[in-house]
MIMINU-70550 format. One record per residue (C-alpha): x, y, z; residue in three letters. Coordinates in Angstrom, 1 decimal. Layout:
! MIMINU-70550
NODE      px      py      pz  rest
NODE       X       Y       Z   ALA
...
***
This chain:
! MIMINU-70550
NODE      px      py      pz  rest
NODE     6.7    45.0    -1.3   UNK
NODE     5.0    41.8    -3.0   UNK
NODE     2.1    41.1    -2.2   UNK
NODE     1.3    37.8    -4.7   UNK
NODE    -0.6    35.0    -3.0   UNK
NODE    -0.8    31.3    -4.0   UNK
NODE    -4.0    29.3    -2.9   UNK
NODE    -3.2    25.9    -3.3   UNK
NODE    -4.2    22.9    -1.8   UNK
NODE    -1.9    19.3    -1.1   UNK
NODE    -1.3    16.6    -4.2   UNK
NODE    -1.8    19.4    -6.5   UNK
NODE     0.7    19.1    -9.1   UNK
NODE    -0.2    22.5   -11.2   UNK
NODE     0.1    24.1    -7.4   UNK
NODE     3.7    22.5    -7.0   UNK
NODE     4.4    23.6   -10.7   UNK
NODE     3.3    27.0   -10.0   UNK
NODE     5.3    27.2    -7.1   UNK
NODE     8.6    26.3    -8.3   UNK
NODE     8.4    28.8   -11.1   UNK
NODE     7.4    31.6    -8.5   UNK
NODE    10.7    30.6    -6.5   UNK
NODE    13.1    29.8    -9.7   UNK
NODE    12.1    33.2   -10.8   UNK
NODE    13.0    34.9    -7.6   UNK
NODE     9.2    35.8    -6.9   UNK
NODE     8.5    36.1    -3.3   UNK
NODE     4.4    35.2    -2.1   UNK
NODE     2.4    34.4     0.4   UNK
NODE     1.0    30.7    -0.1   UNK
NODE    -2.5    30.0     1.3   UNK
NODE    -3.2    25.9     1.4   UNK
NODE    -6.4    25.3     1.6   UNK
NODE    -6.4    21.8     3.1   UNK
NODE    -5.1    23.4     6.0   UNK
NODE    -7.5    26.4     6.4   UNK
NODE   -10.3    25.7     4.6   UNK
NODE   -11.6    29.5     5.1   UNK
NODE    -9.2    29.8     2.3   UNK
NODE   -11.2    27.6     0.0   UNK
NODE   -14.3    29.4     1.4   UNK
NODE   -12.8    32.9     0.6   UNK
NODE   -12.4    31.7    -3.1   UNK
NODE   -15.7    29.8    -4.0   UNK
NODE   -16.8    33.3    -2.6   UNK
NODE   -15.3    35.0    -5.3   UNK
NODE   -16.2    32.8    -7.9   UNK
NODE   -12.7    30.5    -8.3   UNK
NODE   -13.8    26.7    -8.4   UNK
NODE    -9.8    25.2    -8.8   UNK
NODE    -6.3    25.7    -7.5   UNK
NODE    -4.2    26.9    -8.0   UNK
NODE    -5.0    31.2    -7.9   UNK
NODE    -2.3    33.6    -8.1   UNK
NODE    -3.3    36.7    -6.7   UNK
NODE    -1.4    40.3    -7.3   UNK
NODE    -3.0    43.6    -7.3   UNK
NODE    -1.1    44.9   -10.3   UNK
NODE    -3.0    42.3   -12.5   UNK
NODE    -6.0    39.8   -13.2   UNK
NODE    -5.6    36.6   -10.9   UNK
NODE    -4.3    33.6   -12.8   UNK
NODE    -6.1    30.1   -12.5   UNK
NODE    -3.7    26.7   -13.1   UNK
NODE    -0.2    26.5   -14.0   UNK
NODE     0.3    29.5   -16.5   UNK
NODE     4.0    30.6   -17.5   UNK
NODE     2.7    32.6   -19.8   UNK
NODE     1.1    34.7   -17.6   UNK
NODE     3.3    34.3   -14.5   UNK
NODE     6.0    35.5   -16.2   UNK
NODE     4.4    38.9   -15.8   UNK
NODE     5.0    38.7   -12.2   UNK
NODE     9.1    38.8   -12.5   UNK
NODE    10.9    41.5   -12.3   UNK
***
């Protein structure tokens, strides 16, 4: 089971980006928008994170923006 989550927010064009690469590369996750429940943006200025999007996965660090380089870890 995946469990990746995607805090993103509306008009965020690194969110989109990061999005369509989870989905071309046949990564499933959870997204989280933040414009529509802003606990979600509470829950990440709480840990620390001041943009969008975050890429949460247990198996690794989270990742902050539009990062192939490191998303690609997430495929199988």
């Amino acid at each position: 089971m995946n469990n990746t989550i995607v805090y993103s927010k509306n008009n965020c064009m690194q969110c989109k980006m990061t999005k369509r690469y989870l989905k071309e590369h046949n990564v499933p996750f959870e997204e989280r928008n933040i414009n529509q429940d802003p606990e979600f943006l509470a829950t990440l200025k709480q840990q620390g994170f001041q943009s969008v999007p975050v890429v949460m996965n247990s198996a690794m660090d989270p990742i902050v923006g539009f990062r192939p380089d490191s998303l690609k870890e997430l495929v199988d």
